[in-house]
C-alpha positions as CSV (number, residue, x, y, z in Angstrom):
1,X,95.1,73.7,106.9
2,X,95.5,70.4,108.9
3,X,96.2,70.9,112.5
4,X,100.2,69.6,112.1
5,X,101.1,72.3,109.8
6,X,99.3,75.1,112.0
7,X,101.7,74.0,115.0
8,X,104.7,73.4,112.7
9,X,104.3,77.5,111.8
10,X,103.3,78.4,115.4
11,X,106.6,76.5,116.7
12,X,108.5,78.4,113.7
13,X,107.4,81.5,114.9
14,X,108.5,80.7,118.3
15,X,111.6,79.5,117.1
16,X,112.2,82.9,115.0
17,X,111.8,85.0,118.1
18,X,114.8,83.1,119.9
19,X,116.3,85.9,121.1
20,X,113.1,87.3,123.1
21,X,113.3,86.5,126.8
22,X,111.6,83.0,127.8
23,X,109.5,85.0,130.6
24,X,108.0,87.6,128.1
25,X,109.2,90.4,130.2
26,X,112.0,93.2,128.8
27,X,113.9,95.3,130.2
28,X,112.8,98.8,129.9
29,X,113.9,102.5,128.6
30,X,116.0,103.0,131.6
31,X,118.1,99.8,131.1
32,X,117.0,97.9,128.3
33,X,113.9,99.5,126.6
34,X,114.6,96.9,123.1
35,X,116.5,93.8,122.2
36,X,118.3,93.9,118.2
37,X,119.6,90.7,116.9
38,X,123.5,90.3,116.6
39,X,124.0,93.1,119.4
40,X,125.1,92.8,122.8
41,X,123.1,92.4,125.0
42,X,120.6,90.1,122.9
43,X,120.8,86.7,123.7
44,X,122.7,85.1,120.4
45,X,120.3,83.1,117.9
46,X,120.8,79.4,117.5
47,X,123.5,78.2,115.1
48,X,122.1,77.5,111.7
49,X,123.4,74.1,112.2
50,X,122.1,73.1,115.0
51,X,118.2,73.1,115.1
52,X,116.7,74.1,118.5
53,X,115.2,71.4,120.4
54,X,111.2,70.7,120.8
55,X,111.5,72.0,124.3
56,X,113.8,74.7,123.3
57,X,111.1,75.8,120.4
58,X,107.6,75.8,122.6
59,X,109.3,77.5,125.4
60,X,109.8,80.4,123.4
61,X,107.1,80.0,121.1
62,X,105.1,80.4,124.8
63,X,106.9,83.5,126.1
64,X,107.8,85.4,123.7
65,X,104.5,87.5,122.6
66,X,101.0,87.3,123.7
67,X,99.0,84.6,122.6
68,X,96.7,87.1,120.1
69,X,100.4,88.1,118.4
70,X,101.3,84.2,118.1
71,X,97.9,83.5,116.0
72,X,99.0,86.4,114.3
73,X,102.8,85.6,113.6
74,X,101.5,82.1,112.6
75,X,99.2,82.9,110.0
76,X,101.8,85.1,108.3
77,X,104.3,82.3,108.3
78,X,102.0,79.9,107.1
79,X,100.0,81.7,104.6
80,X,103.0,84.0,103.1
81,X,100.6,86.9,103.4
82,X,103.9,88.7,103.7
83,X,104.8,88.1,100.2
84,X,108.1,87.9,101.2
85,X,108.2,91.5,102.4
86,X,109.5,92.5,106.2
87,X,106.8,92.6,108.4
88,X,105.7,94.1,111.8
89,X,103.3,93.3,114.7
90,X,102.1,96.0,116.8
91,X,100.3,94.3,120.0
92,X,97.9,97.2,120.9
93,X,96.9,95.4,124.3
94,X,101.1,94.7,125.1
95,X,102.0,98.0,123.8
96,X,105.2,96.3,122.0
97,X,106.3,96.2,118.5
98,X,107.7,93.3,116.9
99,X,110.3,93.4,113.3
100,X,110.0,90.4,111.0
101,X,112.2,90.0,108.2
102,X,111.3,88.6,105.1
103,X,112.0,85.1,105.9
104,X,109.7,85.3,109.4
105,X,113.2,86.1,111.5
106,X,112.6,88.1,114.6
107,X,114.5,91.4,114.1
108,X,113.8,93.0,117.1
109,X,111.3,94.2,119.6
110,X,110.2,97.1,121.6
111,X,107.9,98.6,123.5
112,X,106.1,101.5,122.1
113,X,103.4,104.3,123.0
114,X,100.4,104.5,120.7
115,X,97.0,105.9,120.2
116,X,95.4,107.9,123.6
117,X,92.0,106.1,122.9
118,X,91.0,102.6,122.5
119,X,89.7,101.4,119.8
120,X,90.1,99.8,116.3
121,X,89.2,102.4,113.7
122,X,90.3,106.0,112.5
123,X,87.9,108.9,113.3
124,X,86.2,109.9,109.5
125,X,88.4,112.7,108.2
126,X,91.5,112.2,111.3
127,X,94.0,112.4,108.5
128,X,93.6,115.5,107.4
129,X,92.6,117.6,110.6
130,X,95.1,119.8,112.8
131,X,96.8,117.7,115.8
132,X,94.9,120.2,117.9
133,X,91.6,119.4,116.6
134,X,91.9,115.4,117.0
135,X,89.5,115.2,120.5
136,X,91.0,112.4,122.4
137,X,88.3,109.9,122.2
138,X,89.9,110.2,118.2
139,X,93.3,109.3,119.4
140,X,93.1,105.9,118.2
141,X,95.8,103.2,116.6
142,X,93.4,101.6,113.9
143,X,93.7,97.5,113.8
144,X,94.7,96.0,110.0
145,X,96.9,95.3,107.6
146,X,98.7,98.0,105.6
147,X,101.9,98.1,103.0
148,X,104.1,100.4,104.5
149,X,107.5,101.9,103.3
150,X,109.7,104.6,104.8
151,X,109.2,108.8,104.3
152,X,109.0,112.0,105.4
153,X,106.4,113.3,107.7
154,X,105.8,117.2,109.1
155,X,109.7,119.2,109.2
156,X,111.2,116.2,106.6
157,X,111.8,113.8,109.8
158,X,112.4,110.2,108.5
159,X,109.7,107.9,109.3
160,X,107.7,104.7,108.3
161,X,104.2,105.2,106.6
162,X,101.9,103.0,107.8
163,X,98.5,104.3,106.1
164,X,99.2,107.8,104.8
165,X,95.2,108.7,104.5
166,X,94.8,108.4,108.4
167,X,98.2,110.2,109.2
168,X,99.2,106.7,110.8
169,X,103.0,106.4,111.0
170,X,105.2,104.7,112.9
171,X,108.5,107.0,114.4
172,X,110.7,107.8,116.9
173,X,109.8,108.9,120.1
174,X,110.2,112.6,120.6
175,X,110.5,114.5,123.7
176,X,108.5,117.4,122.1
177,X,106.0,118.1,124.3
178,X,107.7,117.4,127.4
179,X,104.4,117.9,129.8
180,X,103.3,114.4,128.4
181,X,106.3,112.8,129.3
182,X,107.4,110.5,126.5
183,X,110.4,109.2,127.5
184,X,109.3,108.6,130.7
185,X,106.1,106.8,130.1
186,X,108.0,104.3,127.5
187,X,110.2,103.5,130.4
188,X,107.0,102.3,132.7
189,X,105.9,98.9,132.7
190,X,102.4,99.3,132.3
191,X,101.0,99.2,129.2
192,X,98.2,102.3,130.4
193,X,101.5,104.7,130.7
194,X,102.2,103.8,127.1
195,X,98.8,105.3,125.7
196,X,99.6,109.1,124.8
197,X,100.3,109.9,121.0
198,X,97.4,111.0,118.3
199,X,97.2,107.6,117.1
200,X,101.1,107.0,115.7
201,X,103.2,104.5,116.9
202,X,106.4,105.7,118.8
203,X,109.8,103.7,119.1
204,X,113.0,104.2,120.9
205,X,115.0,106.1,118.6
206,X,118.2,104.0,118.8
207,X,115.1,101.0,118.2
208,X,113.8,102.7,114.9
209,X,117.8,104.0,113.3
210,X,119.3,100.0,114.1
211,X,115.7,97.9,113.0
212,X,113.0,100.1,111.5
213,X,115.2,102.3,109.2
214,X,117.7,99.6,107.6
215,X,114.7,96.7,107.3
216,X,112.6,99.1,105.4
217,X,115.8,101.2,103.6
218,X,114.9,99.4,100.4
219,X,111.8,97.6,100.5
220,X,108.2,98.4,101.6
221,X,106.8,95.6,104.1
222,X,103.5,95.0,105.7
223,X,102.6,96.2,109.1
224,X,100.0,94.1,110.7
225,X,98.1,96.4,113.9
226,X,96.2,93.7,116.3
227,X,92.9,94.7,117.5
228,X,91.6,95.0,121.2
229,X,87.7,95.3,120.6
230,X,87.2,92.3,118.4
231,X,89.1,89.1,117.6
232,X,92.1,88.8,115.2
233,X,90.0,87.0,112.6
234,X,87.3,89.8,112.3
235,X,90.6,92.1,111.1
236,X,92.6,89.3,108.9
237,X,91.9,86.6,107.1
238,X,92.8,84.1,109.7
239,X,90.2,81.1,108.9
240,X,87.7,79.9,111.8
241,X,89.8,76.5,111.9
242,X,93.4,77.6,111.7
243,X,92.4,79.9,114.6
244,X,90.7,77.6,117.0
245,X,93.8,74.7,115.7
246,X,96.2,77.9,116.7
247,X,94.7,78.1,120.4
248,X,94.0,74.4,120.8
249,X,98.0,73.9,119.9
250,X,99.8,76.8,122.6
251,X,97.1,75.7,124.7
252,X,98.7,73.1,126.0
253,X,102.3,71.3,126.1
254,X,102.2,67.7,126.2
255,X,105.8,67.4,127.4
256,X,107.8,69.6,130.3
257,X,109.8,72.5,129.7
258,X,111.7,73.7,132.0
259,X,110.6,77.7,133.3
C-alpha cells in the first residue's frame, strides 16, 4: 500500500472521530463519562456538504485516540477487514472503548474497566472456571480480533459476546460488588483505577443501551482488543510497511494546526 493511501485512511479515521475532543481528554463518569453522536452534549459532525479542512482533519486525526488505536483504525479503514460490519476498539493501555459503524463513522466512545491483570492472552480453561476460582494474575482482557454479536450472559442480562470460549464479553458496568468500587473507579482518570473486572469489558450503562445495544441490535460486528505486551502487528495483520508508513505519517505535520 503506497504511503498516500495509508495517510488518506489515517486522515479518514481522524476525520470519522470528529466529534472526539481535539485534546484527547473526556469528561468523566461524574460529568461526562461518554460522548454519543447526534446527542447533546457531543460536539455536532461536519455537514455532509462541507468536507472538513486538511487542518481540521489531522487535528483530530492527532487527538482523538492513542497513536497504537490510529494504526489500528487505519488498517480497518483501509483494508475493509470489517467487512462492512460495525466495529469496536478497545485501547487496553487508554482504558477507552471506541464504536465504529459500518462505514468507519465514530459512534461513540467511553472509558471502560477491564481485565485486573496485564497481559494479552486468556488463562487455558478461564472460560469455563468459577469467577471465584480465576486467580488475579488470570484476570486478563486477551488482545485480537473476534466476531461478536449481542446475548445473554449469567441471570439473562443483555450483553455483547466477544469470544464466548473465554467468557469475554463486553457489558454494562454493575455496581455488584460494591467493595470494588465500579462506578467509582470508571469515574477516575487514571487508567490503573480502571483495572478490576475478571477480564470483561465494562461500559457506562446509558454508553452500552444508546451505542452498544442498537449498533449491534441486528448485526454481529468485529471487536478488535489492542495489545500492551507486544506490537499491533504481532496481533493483526497490519503489514511491516503500512505500519512503519502509519507512524512515519502522524509523526509529523508538515503544516500548523492550531491547539
Amino acid at each position: 500500500m503506497s504511503r498516500g493511501r495509508v495517510l488518506a485512511a489515517i486522515l479518514a479515521a481522524g476525520l470519522c472521530a470528529g466529534m472526539c475532543g481535539a485534546d484527547g481528554v473526556h469528561a468523566q463518569e461524574t460529568s461526562q463519562p461518554h460522548r454519543i453522536a447526534g446527542l447533546a452534549g457531543a460536539p455536532p459532525a461536519p455537514a455532509a456538504a462541507r468536507p472538513a479542512s486538511r487542518a481540521e482533519t489531522v487535528k483530530v486525526a492527532m487527538g482523538c485516540a492513542s497513536l497504537e488505536a490510529r494504526e489500528v483504525i487505519a488498517w480497518v479503514i483501509a483494508t475493509g477487514d470489517n467487512r462492512g460490519m460495525p466495529f469496536v476498539i478497545v485501547d487496553k493501555k487508554q482504558t477507552k472503548v471506541l464504536v465504529f459503524d459500518g462505514a468507519g463513522r465514530l459512534v461513540g466512545d467511553t472509558s471502560a474497566l477491564i481485565g485486573l491483570a496485564r497481559g494479552d492472552d486468556s488463562a487455558p480453561g478461564v472460560g469455563i472456571k468459577n469467577l471465584s476460582d480465576i486467580r488475579p494474575k488470570e484476570r486478563t482482557t486477551p488482545a485480537g480480533r473476534f466476531v461478536a454479536s449481542l446475548g445473554q450472559g449469567v441471570g439473562k442480562q443483555d450483553i455483547l459476546w466477544v469470544d464466548y470460549a473465554s467468557a469475554l464479553a463486553l457489558h454494562r458496568v454493575l455496581p455488584a460488588n460494591s467493595h470494588e468500587h465500579r462506578l467509582e473507579r470508571l469515574a477516575s482518570t487514571s487508567p490503573l483505577d480502571h483495572r478490576i473486572t475478571f477480564g470483561c469489558i465494562n461500559v457506562p450503562a446509558a454508553f452500552y443501551d444508546a451505542v452498544i445495544d442498537p449498533t449491534f441490535a441486528a448485526t454481529s460486528g468485529i471487536v478488535y482488543i489492542l495489545p500492551e505486551t507486544r506490537a499491533n502487528s504481532a496481533v493483526f495483520a497490519i503489514g511491516a510497511s503500512l505500519a512503519d508508513s502509519a507512524s512515519a505519517a502522524t509523526g509529523s505535520v508538515p503544516f500548523s494546526v492550531d491547539n
